[in-house]
C-alpha positions as CSV (number, residue, x, y, z in Angstrom):
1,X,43.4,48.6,-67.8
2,X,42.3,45.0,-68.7
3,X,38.9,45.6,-68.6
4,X,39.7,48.6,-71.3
5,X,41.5,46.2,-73.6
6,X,38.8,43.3,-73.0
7,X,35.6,45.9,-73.8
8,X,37.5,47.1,-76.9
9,X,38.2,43.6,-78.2
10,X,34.6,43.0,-78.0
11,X,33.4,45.9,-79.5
12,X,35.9,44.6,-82.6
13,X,34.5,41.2,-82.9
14,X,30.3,42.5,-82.8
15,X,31.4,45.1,-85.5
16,X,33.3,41.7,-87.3
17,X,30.0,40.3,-86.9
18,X,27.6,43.2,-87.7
19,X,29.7,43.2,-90.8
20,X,29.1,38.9,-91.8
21,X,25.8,39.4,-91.0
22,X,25.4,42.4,-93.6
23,X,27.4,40.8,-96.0
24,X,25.5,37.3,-96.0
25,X,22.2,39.3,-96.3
26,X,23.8,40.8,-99.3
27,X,24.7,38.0,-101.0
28,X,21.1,36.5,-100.5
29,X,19.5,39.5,-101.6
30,X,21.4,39.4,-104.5
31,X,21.4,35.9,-105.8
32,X,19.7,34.8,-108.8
33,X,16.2,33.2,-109.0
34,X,17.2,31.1,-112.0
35,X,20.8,29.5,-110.8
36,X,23.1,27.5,-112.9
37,X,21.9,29.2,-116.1
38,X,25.5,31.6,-116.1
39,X,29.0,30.7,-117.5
40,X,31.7,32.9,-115.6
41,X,35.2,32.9,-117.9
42,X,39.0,34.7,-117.3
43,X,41.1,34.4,-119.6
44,X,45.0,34.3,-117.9
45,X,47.4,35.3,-119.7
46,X,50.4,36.7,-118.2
47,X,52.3,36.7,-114.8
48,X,49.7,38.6,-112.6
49,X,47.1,35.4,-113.6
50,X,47.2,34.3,-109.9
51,X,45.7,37.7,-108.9
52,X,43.5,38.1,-111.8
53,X,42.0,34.8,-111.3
54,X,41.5,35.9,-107.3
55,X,39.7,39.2,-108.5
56,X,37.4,37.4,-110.6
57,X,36.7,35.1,-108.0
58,X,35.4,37.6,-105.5
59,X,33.5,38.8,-108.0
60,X,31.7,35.8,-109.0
61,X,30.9,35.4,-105.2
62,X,29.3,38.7,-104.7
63,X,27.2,38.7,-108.3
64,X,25.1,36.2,-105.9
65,X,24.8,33.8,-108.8
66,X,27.4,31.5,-108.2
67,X,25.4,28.7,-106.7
68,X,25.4,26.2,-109.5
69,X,26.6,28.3,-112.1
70,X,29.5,27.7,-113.9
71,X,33.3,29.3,-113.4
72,X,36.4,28.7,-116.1
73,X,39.8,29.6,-115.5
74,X,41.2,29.3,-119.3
75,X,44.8,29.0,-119.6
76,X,45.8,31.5,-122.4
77,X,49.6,30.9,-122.5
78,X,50.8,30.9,-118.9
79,X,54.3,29.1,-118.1
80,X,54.3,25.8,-116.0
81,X,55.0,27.4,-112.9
82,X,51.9,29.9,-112.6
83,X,49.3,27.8,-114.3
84,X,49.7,25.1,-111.6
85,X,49.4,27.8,-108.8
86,X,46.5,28.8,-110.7
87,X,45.2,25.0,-110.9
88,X,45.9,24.7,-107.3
89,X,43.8,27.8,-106.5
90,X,41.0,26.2,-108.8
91,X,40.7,23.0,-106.7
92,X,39.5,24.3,-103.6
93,X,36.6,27.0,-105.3
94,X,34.0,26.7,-108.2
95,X,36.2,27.9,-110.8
96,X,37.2,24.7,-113.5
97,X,41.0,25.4,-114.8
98,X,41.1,24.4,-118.3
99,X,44.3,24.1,-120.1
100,X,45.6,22.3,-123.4
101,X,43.5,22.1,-126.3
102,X,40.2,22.9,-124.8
103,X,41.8,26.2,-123.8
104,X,42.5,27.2,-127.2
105,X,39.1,26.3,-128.7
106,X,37.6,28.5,-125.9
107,X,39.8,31.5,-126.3
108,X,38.4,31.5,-129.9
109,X,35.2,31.1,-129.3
110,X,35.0,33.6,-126.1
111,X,37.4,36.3,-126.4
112,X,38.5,36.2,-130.1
């Protein structure tokens, strides 16, 4: 019986791996000869900002490009609360939050 459970644990954790190793190979395939040259922007704007900003996160990662490129998190009119949870998520990633007066200057020039 144990040696059931033990074979089928280690059948999960080479598929876990098969599937890293597929993904990382991805990711290099994909990635941009001429890094740093994009600007990655999402606007947040309402109460599902957290999960927005998440989404566009993953995304960024997979495009490949997001070795030196650039990531903005604007704040379009979130409450208090919910833009520093989104700040908080910034910190630890490539995304920059911008908030204040910045953030309106860019939500005119970007998405206006």
């Amino acid at each position: 019986m144990m040696d059931a459970f033990l074979g089928i644990f280690l059948m999960v954790l080479c598929v876990v791996g098969v599937v890293s190793i597929i993904r990382a190979c991805a990711l290099s395939l994909a990635a941009s000869k001429h890094k740093g040259n994009r600007v990655y922007a999402v606007l947040l704007e309402n109460s599902t900002a957290d999960i927005e900003l998440q989404m566009a996160m993953y995304s960024v990662e997979w495009d490949g490009a997001l070795s030196g490129a650039k990531a903005l998190a604007i704040d379009g009119g979130l409450d208090e609360e919910t833009a520093e949870y989104c700040r908080r998520i910034c910190e630890g990633s490539a995304f920059s939050f911008v908030s204040g007066e910045d953030a309106v200057a860019l939500k005119k020039i970007l998405f206006e």
